[in-house]
C-alpha positions in Angstrom: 26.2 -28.5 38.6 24.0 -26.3 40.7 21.1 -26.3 42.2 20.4 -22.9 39.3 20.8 -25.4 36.0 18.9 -28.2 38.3 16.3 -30.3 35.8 13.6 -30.0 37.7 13.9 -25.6 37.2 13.7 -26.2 33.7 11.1 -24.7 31.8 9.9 -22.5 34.5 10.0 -19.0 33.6 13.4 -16.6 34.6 12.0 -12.9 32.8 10.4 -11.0 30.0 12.9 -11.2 26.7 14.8 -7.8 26.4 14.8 -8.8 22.8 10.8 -8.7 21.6 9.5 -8.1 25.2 6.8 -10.3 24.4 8.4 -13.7 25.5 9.4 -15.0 28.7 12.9 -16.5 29.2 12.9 -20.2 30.0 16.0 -22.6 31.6 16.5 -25.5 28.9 19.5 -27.3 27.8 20.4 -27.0 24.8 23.3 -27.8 21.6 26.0 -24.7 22.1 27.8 -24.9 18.8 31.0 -22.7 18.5 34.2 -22.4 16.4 37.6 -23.1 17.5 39.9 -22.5 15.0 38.8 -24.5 12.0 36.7 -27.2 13.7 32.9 -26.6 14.9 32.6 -27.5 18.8 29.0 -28.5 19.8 28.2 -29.3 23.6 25.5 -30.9 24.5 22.9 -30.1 27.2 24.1 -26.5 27.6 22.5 -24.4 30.2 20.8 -21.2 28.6 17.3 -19.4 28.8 15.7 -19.4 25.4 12.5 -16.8 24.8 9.5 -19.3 24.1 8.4 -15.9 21.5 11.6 -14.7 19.5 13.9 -17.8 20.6 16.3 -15.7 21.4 19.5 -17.2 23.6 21.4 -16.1 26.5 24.5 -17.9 28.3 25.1 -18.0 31.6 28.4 -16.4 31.8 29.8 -18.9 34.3 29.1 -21.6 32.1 30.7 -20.0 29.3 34.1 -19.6 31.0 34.1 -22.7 32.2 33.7 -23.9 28.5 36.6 -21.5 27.0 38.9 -22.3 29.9 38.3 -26.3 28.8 38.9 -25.0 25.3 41.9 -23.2 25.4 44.4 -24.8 23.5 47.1 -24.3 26.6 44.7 -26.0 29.1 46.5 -29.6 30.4 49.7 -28.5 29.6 53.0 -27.9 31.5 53.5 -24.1 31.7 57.8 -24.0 29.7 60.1 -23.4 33.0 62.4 -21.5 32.0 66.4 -22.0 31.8 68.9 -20.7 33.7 72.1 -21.2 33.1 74.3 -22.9 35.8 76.4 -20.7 38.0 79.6 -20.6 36.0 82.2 -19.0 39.3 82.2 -22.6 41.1 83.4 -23.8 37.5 87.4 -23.5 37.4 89.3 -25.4 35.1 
């Protein structure tokens, strides 16, 4: 991870809360929960700064993408190649 979502930042404050702008956003790791299809996903010690007022949440955005592109149902899999049929003028009978 880097040196932005290091431990040792956490806690220390990142900006006032655009939500009740009376709260400061902090860096702590959190539970993300999220839905993928039918099933509930929850990942633990997700990066995100959480206003110590309102409690409000926001993602890093890098972090996020890296999660949907590990959730994304065609990730480990062979992309199909596709067929194309022999070349039929070398076939004579």
């Amino acid at each position: 991870m880097s040196e932005q979502y290091n431990r040792a930042s956490e806690g220390m404050p990142r900006g006032l809360c655009p939500e009740c702008m009376a709260g400061v956003l902090r860096l702590k790791h959190i539970t993300y929960f999220t839905w993928l299809n039918d099933e509930l996903i929850t990942v633990p010690n997700f990066p995100a700064l959480v206003c110590d007022v309102c409690g409000r949440r926001e993602y890093d955005q890098r972090a996020i993408k890296w999660l949907n592109a590990l959730l994304t149902p065609q990730t480990g899999r062979r992309t199909p190649r596709k067929n194309i049929p022999p070349h039929t003028d070398s076939l004579q009978p």
